[in-house]
DRENTORKOL-3810 file (N, C-alpha, C; in nm, 4 decimals):
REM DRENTORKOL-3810
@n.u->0.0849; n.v->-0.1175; n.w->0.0000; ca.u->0.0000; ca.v->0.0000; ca.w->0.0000; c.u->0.0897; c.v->0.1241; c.w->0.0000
@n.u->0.0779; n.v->0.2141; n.w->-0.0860; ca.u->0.1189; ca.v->0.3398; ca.w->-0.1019; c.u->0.1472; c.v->0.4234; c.w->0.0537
@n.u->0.2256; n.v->0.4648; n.w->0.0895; ca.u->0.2353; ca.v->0.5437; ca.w->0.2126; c.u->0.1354; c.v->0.6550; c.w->0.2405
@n.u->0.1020; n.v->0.7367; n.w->0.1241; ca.u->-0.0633; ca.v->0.8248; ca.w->0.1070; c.u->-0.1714; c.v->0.7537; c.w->0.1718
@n.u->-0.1856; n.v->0.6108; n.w->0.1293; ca.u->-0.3029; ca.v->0.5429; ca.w->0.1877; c.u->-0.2808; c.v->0.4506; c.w->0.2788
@n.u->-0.1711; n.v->0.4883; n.w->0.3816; ca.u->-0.1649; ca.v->0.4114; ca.w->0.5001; c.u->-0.2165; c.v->0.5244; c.w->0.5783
@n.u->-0.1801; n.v->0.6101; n.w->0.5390; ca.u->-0.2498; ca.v->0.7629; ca.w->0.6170; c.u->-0.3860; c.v->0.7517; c.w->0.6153
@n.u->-0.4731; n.v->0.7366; n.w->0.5011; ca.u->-0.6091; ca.v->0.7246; ca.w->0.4819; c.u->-0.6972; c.v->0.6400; c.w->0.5776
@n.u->-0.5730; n.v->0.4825; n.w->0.6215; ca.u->-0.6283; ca.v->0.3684; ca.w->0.6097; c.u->-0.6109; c.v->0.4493; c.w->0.7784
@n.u->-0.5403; n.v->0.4502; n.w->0.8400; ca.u->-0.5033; ca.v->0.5476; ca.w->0.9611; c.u->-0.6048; c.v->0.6328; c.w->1.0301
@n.u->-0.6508; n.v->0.7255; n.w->0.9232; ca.u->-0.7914; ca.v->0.8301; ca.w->0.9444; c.u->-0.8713; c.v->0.7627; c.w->0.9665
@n.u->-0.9254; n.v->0.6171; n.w->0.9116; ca.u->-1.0523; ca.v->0.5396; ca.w->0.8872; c.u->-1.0415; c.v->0.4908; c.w->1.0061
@n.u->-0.9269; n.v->0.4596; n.w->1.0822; ca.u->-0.9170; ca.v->0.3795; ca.w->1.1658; c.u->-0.9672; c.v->0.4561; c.w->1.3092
@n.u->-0.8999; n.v->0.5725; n.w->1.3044; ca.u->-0.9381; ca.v->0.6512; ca.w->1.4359; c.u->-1.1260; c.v->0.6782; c.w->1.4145
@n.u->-1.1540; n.v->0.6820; n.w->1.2542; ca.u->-1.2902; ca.v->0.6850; ca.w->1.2668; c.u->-1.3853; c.v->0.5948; c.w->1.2897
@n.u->-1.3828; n.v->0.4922; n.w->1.2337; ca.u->-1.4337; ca.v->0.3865; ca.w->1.1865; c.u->-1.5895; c.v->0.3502; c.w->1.3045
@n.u->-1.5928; n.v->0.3758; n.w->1.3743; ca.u->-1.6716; ca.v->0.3194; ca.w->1.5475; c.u->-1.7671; c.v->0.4653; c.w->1.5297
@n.u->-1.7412; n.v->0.5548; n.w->1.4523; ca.u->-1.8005; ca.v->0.6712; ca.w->1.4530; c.u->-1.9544; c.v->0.6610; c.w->1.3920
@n.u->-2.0780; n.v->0.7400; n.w->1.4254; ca.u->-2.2066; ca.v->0.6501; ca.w->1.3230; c.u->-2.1631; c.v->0.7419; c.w->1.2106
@n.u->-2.1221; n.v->0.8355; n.w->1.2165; ca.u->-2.1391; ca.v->0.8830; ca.w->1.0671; c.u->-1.9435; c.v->0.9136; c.w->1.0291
@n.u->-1.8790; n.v->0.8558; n.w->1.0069; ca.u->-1.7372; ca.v->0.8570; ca.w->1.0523; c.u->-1.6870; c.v->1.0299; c.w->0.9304
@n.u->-1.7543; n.v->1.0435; n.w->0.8075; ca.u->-1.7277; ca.v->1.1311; ca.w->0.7472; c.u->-1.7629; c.v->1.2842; c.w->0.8380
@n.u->-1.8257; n.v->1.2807; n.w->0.9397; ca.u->-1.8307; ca.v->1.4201; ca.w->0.9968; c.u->-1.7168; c.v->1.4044; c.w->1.1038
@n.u->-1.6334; n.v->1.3124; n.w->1.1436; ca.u->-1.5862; ca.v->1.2988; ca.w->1.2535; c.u->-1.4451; c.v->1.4083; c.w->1.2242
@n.u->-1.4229; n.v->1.5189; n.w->1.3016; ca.u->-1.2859; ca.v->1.5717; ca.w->1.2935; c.u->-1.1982; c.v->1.5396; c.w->1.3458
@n.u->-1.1301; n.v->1.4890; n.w->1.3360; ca.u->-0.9587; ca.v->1.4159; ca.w->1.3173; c.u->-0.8329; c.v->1.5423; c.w->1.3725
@n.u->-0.8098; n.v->1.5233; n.w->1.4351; ca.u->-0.6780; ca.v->1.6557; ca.w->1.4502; c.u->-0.5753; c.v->1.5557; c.w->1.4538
@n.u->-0.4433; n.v->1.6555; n.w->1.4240; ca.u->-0.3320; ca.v->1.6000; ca.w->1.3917; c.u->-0.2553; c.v->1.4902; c.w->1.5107
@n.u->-0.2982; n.v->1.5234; n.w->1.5994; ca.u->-0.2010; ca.v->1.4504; ca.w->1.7289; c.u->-0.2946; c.v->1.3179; c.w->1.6895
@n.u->-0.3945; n.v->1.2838; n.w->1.6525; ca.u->-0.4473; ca.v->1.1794; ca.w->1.6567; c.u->-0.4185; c.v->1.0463; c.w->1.5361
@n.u->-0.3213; n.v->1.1164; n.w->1.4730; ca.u->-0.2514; ca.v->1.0873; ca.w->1.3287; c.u->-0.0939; c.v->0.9932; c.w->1.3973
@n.u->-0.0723; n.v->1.1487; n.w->1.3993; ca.u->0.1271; ca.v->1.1554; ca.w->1.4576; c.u->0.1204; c.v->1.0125; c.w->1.5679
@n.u->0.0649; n.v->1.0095; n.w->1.6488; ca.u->0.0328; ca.v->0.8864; ca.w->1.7888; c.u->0.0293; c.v->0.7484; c.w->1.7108
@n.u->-0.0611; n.v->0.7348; n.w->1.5359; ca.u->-0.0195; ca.v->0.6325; ca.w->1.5211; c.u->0.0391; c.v->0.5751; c.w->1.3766
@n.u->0.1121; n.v->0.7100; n.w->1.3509; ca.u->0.2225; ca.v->0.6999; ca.w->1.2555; c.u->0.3194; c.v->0.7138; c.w->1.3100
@n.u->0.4496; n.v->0.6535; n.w->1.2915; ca.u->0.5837; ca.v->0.6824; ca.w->1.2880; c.u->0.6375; c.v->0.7737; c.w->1.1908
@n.u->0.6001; n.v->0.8626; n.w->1.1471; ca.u->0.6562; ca.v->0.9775; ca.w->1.0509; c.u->0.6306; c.v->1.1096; c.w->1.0893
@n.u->0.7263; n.v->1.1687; n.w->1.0302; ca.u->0.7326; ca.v->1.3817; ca.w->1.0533; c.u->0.6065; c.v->1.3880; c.w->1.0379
@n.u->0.6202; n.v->1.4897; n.w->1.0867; ca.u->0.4522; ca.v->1.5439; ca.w->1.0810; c.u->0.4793; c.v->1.6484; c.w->0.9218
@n.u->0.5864; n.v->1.7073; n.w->0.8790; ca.u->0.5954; ca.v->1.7328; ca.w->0.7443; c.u->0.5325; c.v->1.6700; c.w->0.6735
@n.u->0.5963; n.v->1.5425; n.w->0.6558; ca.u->0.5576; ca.v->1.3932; ca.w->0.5756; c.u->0.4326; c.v->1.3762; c.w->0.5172
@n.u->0.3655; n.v->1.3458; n.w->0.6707; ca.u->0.2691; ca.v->1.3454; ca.w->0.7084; c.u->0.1343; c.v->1.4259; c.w->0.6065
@n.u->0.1849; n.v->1.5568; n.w->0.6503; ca.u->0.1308; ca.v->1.7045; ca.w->0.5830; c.u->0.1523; c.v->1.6828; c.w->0.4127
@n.u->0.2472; n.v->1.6340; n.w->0.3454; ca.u->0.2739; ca.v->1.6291; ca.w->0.2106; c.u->0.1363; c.v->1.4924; c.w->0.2088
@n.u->0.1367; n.v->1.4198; n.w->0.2804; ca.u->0.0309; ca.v->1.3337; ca.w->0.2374; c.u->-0.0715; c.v->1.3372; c.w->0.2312
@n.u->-0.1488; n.v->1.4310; n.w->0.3634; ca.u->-0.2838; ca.v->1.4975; ca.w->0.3224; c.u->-0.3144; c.v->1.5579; c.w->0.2505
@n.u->-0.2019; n.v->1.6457; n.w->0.2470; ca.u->-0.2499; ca.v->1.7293; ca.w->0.0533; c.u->-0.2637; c.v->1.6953; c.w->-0.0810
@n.u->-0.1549; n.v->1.5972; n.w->-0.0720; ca.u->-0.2135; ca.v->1.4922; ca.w->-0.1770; c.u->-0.3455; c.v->1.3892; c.w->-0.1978
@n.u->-0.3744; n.v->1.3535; n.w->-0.0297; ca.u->-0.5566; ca.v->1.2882; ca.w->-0.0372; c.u->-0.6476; c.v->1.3721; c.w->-0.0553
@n.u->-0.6241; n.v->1.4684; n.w->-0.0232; ca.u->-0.7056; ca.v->1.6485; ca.w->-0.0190; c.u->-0.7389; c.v->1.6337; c.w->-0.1996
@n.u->-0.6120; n.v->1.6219; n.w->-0.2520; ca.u->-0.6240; ca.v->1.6751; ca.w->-0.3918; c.u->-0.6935; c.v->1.5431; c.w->-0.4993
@n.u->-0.6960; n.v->1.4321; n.w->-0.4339; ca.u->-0.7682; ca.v->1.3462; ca.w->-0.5049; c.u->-0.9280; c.v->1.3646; c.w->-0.4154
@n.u->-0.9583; n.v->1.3923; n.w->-0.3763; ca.u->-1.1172; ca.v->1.4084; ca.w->-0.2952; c.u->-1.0966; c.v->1.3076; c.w->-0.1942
@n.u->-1.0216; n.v->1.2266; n.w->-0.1144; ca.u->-1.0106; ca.v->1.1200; ca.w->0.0140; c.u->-1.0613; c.v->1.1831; c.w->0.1132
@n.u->-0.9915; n.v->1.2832; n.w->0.1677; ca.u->-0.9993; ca.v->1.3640; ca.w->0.2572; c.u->-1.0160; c.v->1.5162; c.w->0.2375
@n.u->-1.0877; n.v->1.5825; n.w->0.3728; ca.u->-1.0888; ca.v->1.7551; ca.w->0.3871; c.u->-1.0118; c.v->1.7762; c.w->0.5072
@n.u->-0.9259; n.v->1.8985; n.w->0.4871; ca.u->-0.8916; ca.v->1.9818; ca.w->0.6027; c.u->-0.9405; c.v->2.0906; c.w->0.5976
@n.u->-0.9552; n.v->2.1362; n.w->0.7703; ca.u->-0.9894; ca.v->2.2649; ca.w->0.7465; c.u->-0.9002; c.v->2.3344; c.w->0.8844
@n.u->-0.8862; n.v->2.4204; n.w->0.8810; ca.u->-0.8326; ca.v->2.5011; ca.w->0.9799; c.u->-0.9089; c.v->2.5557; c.w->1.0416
@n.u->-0.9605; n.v->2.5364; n.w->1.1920; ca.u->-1.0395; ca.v->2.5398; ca.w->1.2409; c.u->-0.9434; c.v->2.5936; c.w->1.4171
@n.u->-0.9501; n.v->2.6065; n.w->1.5447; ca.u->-0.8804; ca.v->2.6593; ca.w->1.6748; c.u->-0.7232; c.v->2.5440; c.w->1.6044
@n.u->-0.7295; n.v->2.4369; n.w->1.5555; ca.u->-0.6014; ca.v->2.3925; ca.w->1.4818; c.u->-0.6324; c.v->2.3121; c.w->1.3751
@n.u->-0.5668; n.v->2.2573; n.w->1.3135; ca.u->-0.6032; ca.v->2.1650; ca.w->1.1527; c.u->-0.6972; c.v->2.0780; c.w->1.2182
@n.u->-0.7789; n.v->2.0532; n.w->1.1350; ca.u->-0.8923; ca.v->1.9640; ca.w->1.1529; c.u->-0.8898; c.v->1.8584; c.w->1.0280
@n.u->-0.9075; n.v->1.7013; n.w->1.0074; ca.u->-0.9190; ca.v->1.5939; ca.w->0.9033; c.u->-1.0444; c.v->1.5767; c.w->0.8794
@n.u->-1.1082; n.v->1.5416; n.w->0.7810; ca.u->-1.2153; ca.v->1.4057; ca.w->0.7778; c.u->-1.1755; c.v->1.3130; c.w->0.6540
@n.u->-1.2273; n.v->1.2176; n.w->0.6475; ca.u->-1.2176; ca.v->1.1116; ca.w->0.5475; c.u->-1.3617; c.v->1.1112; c.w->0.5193
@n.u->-1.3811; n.v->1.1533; n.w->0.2884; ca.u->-1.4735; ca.v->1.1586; ca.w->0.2165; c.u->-1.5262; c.v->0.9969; c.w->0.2321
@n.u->-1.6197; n.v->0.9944; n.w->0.1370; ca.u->-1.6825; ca.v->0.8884; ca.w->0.0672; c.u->-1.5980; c.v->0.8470; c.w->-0.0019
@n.u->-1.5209; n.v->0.9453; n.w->-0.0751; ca.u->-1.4602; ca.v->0.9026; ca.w->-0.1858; c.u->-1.3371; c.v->0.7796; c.w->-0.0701
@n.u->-1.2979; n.v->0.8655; n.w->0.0011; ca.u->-1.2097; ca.v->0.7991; ca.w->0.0815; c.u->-1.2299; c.v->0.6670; c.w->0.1597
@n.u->-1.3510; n.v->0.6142; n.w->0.1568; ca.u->-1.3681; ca.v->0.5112; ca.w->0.1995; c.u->-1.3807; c.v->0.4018; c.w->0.0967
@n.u->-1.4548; n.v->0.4721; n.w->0.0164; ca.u->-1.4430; ca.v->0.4000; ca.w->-0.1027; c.u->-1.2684; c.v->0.3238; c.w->-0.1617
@n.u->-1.2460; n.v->0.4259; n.w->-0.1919; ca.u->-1.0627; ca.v->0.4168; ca.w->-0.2363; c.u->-0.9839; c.v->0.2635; c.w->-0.0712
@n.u->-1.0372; n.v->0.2962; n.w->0.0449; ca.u->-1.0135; ca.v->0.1760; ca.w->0.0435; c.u->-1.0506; c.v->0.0507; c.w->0.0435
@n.u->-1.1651; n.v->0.0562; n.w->0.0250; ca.u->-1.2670; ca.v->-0.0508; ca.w->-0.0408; c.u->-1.2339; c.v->-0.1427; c.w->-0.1447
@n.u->-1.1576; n.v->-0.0472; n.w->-0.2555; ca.u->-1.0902; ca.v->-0.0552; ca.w->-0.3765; c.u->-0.9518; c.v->-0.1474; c.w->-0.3267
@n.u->-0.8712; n.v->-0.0897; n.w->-0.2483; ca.u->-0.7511; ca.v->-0.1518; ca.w->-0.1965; c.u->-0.7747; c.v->-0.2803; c.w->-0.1108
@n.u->-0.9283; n.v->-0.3044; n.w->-0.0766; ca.u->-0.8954; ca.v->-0.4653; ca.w->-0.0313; c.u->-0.8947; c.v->-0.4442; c.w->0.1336
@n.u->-0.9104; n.v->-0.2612; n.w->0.2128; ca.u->-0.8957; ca.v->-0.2915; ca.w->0.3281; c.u->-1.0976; c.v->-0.2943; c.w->0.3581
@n.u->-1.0900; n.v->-0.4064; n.w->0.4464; ca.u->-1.2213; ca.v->-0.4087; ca.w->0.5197; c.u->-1.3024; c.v->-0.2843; c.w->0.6092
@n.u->-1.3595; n.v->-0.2387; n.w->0.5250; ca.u->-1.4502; ca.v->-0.1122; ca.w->0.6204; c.u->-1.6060; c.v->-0.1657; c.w->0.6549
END
C-alpha cells in the first residue's frame, strides 16, 4: 500500500466506530500517535488525499481531518475491510 493510503487507512481507523465517521474531525495529534513519521511527511500526504477528494482539512482553533466517501471508497478498492 502506497504510504498516502496508510495515512487514509489510519484516518478510517481513528474513525471507523463513529455513526457517521465522514463528519468525525480528526486533529493532527491523533494521526502523529499512530504513525511513525514527521509530521511534514505526514502534511505532504494529506495534501495529496485532499487533492484526489479522500480527505478535507480545514483550519479550524487547529487543523482539523475528515475522510470523504470518496475515501472510503478508495479503500474498499484496496482490499482494506470497512
Amino acid at each position: 500500500m502506497e504510504p498516502r493510503y496508510q495515512i487514509l487507512h489510519t484516518i478510517y481507523e481513528i474513525v471507523k466506530h463513529d455513526p457517521e465517521p465522514q463528519t468525525y474531525l480528526c486533529r493532527p495529534r491523533e494521526i502523529i500517535l499512530r504513525q511513525f513519521q514527521d509530521w511534514s511527511i505526514i502534511q505532504q500526504y494529506l495534501d495529496l488525499l485532499e487533492k484526489e477528494e479522500l480527505v478535507t482539512t480545514k483550519q479550524l482553533d487547529t487543523l482539523v481531518i475528515s475522510i470523504t466517501r470518496n475515501g472510503i471508497e478508495k479503500l474498499k478498492e484496496q482490499g482494506i475491510a470497512v
